[in-house]
C-alpha positions, -999 to +999 in steps of 0.1 A: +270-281-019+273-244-025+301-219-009+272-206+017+259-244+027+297-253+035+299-221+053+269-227+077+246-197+058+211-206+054+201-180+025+164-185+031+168-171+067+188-143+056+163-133+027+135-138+056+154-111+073+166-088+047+194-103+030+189-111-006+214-128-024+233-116-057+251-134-086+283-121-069+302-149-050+292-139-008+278-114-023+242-098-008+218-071-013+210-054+021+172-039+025+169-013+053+134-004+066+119+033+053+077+030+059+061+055+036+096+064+024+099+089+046+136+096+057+152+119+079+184+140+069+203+128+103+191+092+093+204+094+056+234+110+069+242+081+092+234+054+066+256+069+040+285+070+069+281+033+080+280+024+045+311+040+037+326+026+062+314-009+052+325-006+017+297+001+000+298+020-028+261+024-041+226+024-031+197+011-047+163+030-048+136+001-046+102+007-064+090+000-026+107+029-009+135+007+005+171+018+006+194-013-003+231-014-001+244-037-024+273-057-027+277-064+011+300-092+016+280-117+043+315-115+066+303-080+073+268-087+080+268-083+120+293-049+121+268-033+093+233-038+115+252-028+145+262+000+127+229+012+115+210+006+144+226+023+164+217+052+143+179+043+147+186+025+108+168-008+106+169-037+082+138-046+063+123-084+060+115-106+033+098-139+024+062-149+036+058-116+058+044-084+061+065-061+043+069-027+045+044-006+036+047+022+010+030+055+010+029+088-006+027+122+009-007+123+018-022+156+034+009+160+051+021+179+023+003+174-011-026+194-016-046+168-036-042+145-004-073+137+017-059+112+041-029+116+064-008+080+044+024+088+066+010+084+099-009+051+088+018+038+068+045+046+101+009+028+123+011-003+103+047-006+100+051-006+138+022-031+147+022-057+115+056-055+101+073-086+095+043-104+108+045-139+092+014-147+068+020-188+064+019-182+026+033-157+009+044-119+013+017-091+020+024-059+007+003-030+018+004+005-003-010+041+008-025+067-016-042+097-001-064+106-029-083+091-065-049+098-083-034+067-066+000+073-069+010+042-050-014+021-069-039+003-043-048-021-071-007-039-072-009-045-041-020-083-016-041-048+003-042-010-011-058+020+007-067+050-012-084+079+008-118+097-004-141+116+009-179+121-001-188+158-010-220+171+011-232+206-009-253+234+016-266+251-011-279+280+009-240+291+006-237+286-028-232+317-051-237+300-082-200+303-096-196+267-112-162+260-101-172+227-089-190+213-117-156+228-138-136+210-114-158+179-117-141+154-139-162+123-137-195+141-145-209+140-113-219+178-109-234+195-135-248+233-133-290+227-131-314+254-146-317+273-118-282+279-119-273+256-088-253+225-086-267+192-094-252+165-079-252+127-095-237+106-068-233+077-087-209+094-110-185+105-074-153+089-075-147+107-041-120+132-049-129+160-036-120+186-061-154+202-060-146+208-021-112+224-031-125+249-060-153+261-038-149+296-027-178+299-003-172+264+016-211+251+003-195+221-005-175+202+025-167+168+037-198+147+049-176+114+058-139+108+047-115+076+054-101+051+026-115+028-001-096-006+002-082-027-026-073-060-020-061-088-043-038-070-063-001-085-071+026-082-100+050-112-109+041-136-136+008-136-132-003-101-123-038-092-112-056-065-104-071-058-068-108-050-061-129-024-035-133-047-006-142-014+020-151+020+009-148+048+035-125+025+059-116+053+088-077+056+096-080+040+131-095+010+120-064+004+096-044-021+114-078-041+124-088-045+090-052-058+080-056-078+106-090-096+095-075-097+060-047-121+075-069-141+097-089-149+067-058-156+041-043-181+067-073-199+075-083-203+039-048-209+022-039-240+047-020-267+023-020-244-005+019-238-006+032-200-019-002-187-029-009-146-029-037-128-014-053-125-051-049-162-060-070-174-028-093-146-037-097-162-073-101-197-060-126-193-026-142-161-045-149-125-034-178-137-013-160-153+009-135-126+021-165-106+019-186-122+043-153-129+068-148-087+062-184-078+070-184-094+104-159-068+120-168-038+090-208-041+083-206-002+079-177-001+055-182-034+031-202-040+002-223-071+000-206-077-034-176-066-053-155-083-084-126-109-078-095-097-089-089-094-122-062-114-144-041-094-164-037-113-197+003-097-208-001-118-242-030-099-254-029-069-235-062-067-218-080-074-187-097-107-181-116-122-152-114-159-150 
């Protein structure tokens, strides 16, 4: 029986709960709670104090936006929460939960972004984290534009924003900004000098909005293309559109369905990941279970998640 057992610790709890255990002998890793990543001075302040005073000597950035204190002798466990809550600091959870969902800048501050990721991030943090999904963890990521910083496609549910350019061309002057801007090759200058627009090229960006000096071309409809399936681990896969032009308030609803669809359909499967079920029930499924609560927002098809093969170094959809 190991030190812990004898001692009464159940490590699965504790991982459930934040805890994560290291080589070290009592030794644990101890994952605080930072949605989006976004940290106040007064908060960082405080958690560098109470870990001081803990003993802890470093911090570990996570590639999740998590602060963890490491080395945290488990003795010390209920003085350190105390500690940090009462500086508004929580601990994070693990295990077959919600987890905490990451998030770039968004328009809050980055001028490529075209959805406000912060406030959704902070939205879904409050109302689904640590909700348990019966199988496995759930991340959820944020990206507020194309560039996909937080990469919607690693993650059980990604949300990138876009919006779909609308072009007045009574205001345009001709200039061909936008079809400089245009990447993709969806705006091209016609032979009357005006903008020609291929849709089917869009990937939603909006640079062409950005470089326009006269305002001819603005937002017709905005809101966030969803990727869901994607994971990393062993067996990484990429995640798929699932919901195109998702509005922010309808966030946490649609995380929601996604849930009520993964527990229902991964009953008696053990540890399986969004992805996997997606793999083994196919995209139709999720689709049709999505459509019923989003018919304006999902496709009537999309891929399944696709398998990245590490041995031979390219893509592969079983």
């Amino acid at each position: 029986m190991s030190d812990q057992k004898k001692k009464g610790v159940d490590l699965e709890n504790l991982k459930t709960g934040g805890f994560i255990k290291e080589r070290g002998k009592d030794l644990f890793t101890v994952r605080l709670r930072v949605p989006g990543g976004k940290l106040e001075v007064s908060r960082m302040k405080h958690i560098a104090e109470t870990a001081e005073k803990h003993g802890v000597e470093s911090v570990h950035l996570s590639v999740r936006q998590s602060l963890e204190l490491t080395h945290v002798n488990y003795r010390k466990f209920d003085g350190l929460v105390a500690d940090l809550e009462a500086g508004g600091q929580k601990v994070a959870s693990c295990g077959a939960r919600v987890r905490v969902p990451t998030a770039c800048g968004g328009c809050a501050y980055n001028p490529n972004g075209l959805m406000d990721t912060q406030a959704s991030a902070q939205e879904v943090d409050s109302r689904l984290f640590g909700t348990a999904t019966g199988h496995h963890k759930l991340k959820v990521s944020f990206s507020g534009c194309p560039i996909d910083c937080f990469k919607s496609y690693l993650n059980d549910v990604g949300f990138q924003g876009v919006v779909d350019p609308s072009l007045e061309l009574e205001s345009c002057i001709s200039c061909g900004l936008c079809a400089k801007s245009c990447h993709s090759g969806a705006i091209e200058m016609g032979d009357d000098n005006k903008p020609v627009f291929h849709a089917e090229n869009c990937i939603y960006c909006g640079d062409c909005i950005k470089a326009c000096p006269t305002e001819a071309w603005t937002a017709g409809r905005s809101g966030y293309l969803v990727r869901i399936g994607g994971k990393g681990g062993h067996n990484p896969m990429l995640g798929t559109m699932f919901a195109l032009f998702l509005p922010a308030e309808r966030v946490v609803e649609f995380i929601e369905q996604v849930l009520v669809w993964y527990q229902e359909k991964g009953t008696g499967l053990g540890r399986t990941r969004v992805g996997t079920l997606i793999e083994k029930e196919g995209a139709d499924s999720l689709l049709e279970h999505l459509r019923g609560a989003f018919p304006e927002y999902v496709p009537h098809s999309t891929l399944p998640p696709q398998i990245i093969n590490t041995q031979v170094g390219k893509f592969a959809s079983r």
